[in-house]
ZATORLO-50011 format. One line per 8 residues: number of its first residue (from 1); for each residue x, y, z of C-alpha. Coordinates in pm, 1 decimal. Example, Ala and Ser with C-alpha at 12.3 -4.5 7.8 and 13.67 -1.06 7.14 Angstrom:
<nodes>
1> 1230.0 -450.0 780.0 | 1367.0 -106.0 714.0
</nodes>
This chain:
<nodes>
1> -990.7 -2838.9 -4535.2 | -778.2 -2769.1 -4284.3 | -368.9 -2888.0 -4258.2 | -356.2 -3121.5 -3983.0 | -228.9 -2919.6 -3740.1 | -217.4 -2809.7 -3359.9 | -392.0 -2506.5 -3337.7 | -322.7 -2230.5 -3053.4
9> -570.8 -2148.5 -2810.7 | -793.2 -2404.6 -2984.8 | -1160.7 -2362.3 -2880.8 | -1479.6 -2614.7 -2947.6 | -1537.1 -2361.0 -3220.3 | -1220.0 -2496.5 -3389.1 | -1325.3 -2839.6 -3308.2 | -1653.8 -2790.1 -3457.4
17> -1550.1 -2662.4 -3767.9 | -1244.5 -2927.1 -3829.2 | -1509.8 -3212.0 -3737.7 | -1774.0 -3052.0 -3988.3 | -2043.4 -3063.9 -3695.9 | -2214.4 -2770.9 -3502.1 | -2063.3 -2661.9 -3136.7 | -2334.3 -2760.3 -2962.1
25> -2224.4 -3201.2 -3098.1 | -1902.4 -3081.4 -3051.2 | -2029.3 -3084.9 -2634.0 | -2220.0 -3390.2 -2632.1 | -2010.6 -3557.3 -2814.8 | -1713.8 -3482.3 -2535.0 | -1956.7 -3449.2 -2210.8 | -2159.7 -3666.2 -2336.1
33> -2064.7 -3956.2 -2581.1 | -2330.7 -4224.9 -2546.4 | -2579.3 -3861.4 -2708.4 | -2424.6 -3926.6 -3090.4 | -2328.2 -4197.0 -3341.5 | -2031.0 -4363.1 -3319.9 | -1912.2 -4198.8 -3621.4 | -2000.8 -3884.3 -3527.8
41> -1817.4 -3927.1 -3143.8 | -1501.0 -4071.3 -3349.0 | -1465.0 -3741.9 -3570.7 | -1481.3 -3511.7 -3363.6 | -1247.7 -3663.8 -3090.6 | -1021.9 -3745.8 -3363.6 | -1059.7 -3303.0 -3447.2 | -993.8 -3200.7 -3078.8
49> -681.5 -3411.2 -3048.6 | -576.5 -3278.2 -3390.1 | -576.5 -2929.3 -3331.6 | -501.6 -2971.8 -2934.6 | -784.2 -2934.5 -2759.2 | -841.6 -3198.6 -2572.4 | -595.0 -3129.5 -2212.6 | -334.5 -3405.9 -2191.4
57> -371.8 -3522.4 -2566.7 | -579.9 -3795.5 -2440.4 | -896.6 -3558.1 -2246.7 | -1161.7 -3813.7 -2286.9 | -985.4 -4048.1 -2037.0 | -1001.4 -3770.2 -1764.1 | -1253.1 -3842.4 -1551.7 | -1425.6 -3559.6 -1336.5
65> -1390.9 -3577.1 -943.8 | -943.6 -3639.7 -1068.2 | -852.0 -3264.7 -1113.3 | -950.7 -3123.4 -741.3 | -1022.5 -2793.1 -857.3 | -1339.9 -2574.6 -844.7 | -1442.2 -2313.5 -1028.3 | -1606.9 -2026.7 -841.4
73> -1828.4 -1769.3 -1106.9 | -1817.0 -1423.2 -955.1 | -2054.2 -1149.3 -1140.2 | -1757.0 -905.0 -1104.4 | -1438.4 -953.6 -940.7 | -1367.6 -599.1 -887.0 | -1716.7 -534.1 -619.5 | -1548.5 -550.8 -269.5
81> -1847.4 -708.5 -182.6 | -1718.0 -1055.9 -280.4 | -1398.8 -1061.4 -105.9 | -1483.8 -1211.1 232.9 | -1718.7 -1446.6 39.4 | -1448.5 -1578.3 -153.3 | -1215.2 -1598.0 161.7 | -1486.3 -1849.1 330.5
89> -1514.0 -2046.4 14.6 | -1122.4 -2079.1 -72.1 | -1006.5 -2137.0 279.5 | -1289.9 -2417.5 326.1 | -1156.3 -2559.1 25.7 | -801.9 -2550.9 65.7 | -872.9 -2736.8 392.3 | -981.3 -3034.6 196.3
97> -731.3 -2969.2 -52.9 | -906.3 -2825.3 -355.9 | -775.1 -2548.4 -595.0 | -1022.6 -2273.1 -634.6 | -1030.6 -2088.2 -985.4 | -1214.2 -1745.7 -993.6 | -1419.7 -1686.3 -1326.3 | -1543.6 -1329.0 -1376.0
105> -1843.9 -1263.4 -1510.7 | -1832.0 -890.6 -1584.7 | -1716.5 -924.9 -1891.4 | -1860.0 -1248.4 -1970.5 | -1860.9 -1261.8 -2364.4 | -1479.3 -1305.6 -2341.8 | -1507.9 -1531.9 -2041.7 | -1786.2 -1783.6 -2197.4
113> -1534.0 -1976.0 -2401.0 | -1308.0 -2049.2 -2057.7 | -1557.5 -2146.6 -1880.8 | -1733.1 -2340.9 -2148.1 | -1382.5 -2528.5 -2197.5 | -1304.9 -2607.0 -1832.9 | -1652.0 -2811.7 -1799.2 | -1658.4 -2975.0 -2104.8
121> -1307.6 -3089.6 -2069.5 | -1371.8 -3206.7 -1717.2 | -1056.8 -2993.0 -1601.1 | -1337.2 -2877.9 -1288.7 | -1490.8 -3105.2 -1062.9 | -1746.6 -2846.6 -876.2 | -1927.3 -2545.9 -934.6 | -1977.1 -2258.9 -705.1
129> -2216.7 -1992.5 -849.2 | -2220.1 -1614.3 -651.2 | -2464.1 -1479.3 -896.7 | -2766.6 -1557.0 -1122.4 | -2626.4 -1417.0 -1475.0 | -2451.2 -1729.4 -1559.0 | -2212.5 -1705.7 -1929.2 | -2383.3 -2050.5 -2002.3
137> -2728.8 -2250.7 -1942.2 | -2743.1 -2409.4 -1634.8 | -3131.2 -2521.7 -1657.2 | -3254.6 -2818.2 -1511.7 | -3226.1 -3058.8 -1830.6 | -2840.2 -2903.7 -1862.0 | -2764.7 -2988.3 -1520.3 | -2719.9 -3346.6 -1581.2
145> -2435.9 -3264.7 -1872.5 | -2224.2 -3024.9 -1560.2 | -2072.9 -3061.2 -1237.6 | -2215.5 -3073.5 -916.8 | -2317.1 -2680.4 -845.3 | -2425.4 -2475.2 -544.1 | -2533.8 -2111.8 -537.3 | -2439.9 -1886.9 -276.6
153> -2579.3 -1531.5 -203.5 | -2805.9 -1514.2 -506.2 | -3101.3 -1706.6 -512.7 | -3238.5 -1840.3 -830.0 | -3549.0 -2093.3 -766.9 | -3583.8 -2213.4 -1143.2 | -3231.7 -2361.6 -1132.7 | -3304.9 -2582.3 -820.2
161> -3030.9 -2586.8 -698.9 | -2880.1 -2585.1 -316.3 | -2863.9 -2250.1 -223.5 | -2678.7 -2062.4 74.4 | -2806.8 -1676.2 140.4 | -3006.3 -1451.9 332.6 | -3364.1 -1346.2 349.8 | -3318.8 -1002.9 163.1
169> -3680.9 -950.2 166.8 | -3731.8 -896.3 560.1 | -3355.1 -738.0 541.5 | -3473.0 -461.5 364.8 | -3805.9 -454.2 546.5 | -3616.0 -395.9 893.1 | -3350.3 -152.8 692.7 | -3646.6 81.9 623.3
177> -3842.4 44.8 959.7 | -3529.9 134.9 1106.9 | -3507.8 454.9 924.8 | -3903.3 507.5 1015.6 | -3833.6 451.5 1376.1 | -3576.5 751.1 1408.4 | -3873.2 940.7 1241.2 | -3769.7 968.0 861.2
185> -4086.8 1019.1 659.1 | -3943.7 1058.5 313.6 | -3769.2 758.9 236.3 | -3598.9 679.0 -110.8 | -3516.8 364.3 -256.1 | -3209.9 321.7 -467.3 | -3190.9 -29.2 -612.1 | -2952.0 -215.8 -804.4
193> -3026.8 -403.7 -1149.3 | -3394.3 -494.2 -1141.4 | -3324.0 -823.4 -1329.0 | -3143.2 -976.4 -1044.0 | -3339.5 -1137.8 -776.2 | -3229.1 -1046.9 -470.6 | -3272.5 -666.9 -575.5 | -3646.9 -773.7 -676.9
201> -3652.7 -907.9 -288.4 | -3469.4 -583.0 -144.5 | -3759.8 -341.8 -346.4 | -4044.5 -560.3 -265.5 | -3894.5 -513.7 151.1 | -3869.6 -138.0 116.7 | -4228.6 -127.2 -13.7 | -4402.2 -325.5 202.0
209> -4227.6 -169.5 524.7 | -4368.0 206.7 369.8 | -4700.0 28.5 361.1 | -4668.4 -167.7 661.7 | -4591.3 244.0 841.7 | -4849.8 384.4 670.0 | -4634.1 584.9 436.9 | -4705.9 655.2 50.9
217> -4511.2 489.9 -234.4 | -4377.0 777.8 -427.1 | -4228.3 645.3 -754.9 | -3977.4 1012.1 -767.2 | -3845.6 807.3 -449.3 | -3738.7 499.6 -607.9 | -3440.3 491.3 -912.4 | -3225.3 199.0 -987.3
225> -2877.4 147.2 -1135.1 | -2586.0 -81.7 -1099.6 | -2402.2 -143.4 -764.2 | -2167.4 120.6 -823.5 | -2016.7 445.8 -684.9 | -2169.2 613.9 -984.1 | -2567.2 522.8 -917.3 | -2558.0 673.3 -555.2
233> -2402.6 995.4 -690.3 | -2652.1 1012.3 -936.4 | -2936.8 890.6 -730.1 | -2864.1 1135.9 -457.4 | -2880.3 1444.1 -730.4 | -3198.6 1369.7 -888.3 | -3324.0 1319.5 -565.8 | -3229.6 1636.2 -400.2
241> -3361.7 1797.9 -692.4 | -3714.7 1735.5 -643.8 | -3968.4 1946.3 -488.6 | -3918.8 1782.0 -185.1 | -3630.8 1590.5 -150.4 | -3640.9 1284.4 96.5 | -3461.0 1312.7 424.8 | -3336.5 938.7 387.6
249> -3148.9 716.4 143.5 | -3199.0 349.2 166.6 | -2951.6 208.5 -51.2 | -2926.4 -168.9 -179.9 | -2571.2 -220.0 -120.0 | -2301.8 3.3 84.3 | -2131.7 125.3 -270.8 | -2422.4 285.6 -403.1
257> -2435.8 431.8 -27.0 | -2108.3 561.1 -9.4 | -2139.0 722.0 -410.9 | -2421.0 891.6 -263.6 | -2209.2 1008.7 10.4 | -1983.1 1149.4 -173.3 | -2220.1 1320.0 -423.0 | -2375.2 1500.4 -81.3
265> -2042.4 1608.2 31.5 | -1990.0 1760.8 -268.6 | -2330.8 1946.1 -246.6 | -2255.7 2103.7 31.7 | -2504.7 1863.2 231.1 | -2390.2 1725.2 569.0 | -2439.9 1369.3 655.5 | -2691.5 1275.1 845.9
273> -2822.7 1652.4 962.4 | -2963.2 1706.5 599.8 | -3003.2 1330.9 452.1 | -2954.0 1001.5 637.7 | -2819.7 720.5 427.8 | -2856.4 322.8 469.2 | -2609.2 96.3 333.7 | -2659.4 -323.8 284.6
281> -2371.4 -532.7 341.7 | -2101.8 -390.8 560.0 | -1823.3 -361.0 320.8 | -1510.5 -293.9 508.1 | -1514.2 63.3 348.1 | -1887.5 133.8 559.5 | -1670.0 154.4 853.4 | -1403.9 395.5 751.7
289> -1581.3 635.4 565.6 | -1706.9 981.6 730.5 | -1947.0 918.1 897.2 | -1925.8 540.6 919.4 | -2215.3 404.3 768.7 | -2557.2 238.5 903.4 | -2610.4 -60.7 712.5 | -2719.3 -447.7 659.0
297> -2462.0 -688.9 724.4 | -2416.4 -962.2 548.7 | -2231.7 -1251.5 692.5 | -2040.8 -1269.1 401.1 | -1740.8 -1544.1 509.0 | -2005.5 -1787.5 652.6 | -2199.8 -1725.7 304.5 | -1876.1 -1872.8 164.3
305> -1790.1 -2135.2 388.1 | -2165.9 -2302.1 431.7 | -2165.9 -2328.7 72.4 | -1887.6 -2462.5 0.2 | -1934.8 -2715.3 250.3 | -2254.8 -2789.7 35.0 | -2087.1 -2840.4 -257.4 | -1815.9 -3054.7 -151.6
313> -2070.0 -3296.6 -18.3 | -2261.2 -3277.3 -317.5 | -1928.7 -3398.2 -500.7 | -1846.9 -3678.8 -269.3 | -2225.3 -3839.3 -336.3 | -2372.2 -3693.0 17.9 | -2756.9 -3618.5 -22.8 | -2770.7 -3238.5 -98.1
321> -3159.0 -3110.7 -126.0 | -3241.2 -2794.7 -366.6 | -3352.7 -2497.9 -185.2 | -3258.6 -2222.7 39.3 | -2993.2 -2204.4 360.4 | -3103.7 -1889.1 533.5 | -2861.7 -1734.0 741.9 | -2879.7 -1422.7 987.3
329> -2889.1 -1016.7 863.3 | -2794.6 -767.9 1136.7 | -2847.4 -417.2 1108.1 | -2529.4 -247.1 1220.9 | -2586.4 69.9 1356.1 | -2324.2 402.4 1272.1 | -2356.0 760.4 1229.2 | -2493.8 799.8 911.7
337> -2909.5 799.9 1033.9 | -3003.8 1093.3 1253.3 | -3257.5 1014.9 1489.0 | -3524.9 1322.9 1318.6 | -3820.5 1213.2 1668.1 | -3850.3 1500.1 1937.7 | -3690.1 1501.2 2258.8
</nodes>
């Protein structure tokens, strides 16, 4: 048995294995207390403020809603796509005088045990989610055992949960008319992970506007990767070297775009006189880069804002309903599509 001892970096792990019990008693026991025995409760409280776990020596007296901080779960830090998000959401909060911590998720098997530790020690008294990959369950039945949560740009219907993003489906759909209107035939799809669900939403929109124009699905046409620089370059090789290479890129967010810019450039191809890409987003990089790219945007700091807004009224006991917030997609129009119509 373990010296009675403060242990550093202690971790429910620890807990569990000084108390004798698994992890998963060691978290209703502390989120939960009324879930176990008395004796059971006593042990492993008695464990976590043994080895220091417990913030404050005495963590079971700290009630949630006393901390005023939030913990926003980004699926990776690093994607300049989140930045104005996160601006909306931290300067909304700030306003009412909440802390916002950012949790990454891109390397989430490190990142589980924080995160599992700041909500079962009630250090957090909301949750904002950006993404669907979550480093621990957030079903319905484990709702009830965490903070108040909101979602914001990913949509994820089985959680039920209030939900702040945009219609990616009909986003997509009017990305890819777009490029039909200024006469592109040969239209190629490059999609992001296929296990998240907005990039389900942005494949199903490309597809029906090909069918919707009358033009073929051609599975050559369509890859998917990550949303990184890397995907587009690749993407825009394999691509050009088919048989017939497509005359336009749609792209599911403006990094893959721009990796597939580069990869052209260094082709020899010129941008938009021998391919015409579309971006999704407008990252502030789709404006800079040569040519400026055509793309989706996003209204990424209102994303941020409206749902934090959400969540704060879900902490302070205001009716919140499940479901979907909708806001507006424009299609911003640069130099990267070549009107290919006569005259």
């Amino acid at each position: 048995m373990k010296t009675r001892k403060q242990i550093s970096g202690a971790t429910m792990k620890d807990v569990a294995e000084r108390a004798q019990v698994s992890t998963a008693t060691v978290s209703r026991a502390l989120m939960n207390p009324e879930k176990v025995s008395q004796n059971t409760r006593t042990r492993v409280e008695q464990a976590a403020i043994d080895i220091g776990y417990l913030p404050l020596a005495a963590g079971r007296a700290l009630k949630r809603g006393d901390s005023r901080t939030l913990l926003v779960i980004v699926p990776d830090i690093c994607d300049p796509f989140f930045g104005e998000m996160l601006r909306g959401i931290e300067t909304t909060a700030a306003a009412q005088g909440y802390l916002v911590l950012i949790g990454d998720c891109a390397h989430q098997n490190q990142q589980e045990k924080t995160f599992l530790d700041l909500i079962v020690t009630r250090q957090i008294d909301g949750l904002l989610l950006l993404g669907s990959r979550l480093p621990f369950d957030a079903g319905k039945a484990e709702q009830r055992h965490l903070p108040p949560m909101v979602m914001a740009n990913e949509f994820a219907p089985e959680l039920e949960l209030p939900t702040v993003h945009i219609d990616n489906l009909t986003a997509a759909f009017n990305a890819v008319t777009y490029l039909y209107e200024q006469g592109h035939r040969r239209i190629a799809c490059v999609g992001g992970p296929q296990e998240m669900p907005l990039c389900h939403y942005r494949m199903q929109g490309y597809i029906q506007a090909l069918r919707r124009h009358g033009l073929p699905v051609t599975p050559q046409y369509i890859t998917r990767g990550n949303f990184s620089l890397e995907t587009g370059a690749q993407a825009l090789e394999s691509f050009m070297a088919l048989p017939e290479p497509p005359d336009a890129l749609f792209c599911h967010s403006d990094i893959i775009a721009l990796g597939a810019l580069s990869q052209a450039k260094k082709r020899g191809l010129r941008v938009p006189h021998d391919v015409s890409l579309m971006g999704f987003d407008d990252i502030a990089l789709s404006q800079f880069c040569d040519p400026p790219l055509t793309t989706m945007a996003q209204p990424r700091f209102e994303i941020g804002r409206q749902a934090m807004l959400l969540l704060l009224d879900h902490m302070q006991g205001r009716t919140v309903t499940s479901g979907s917030r909708l806001l507006e997609c424009n299609l911003i129009i640069r130099d990267s599509v070549q009107c290919r119509l006569p005259g």
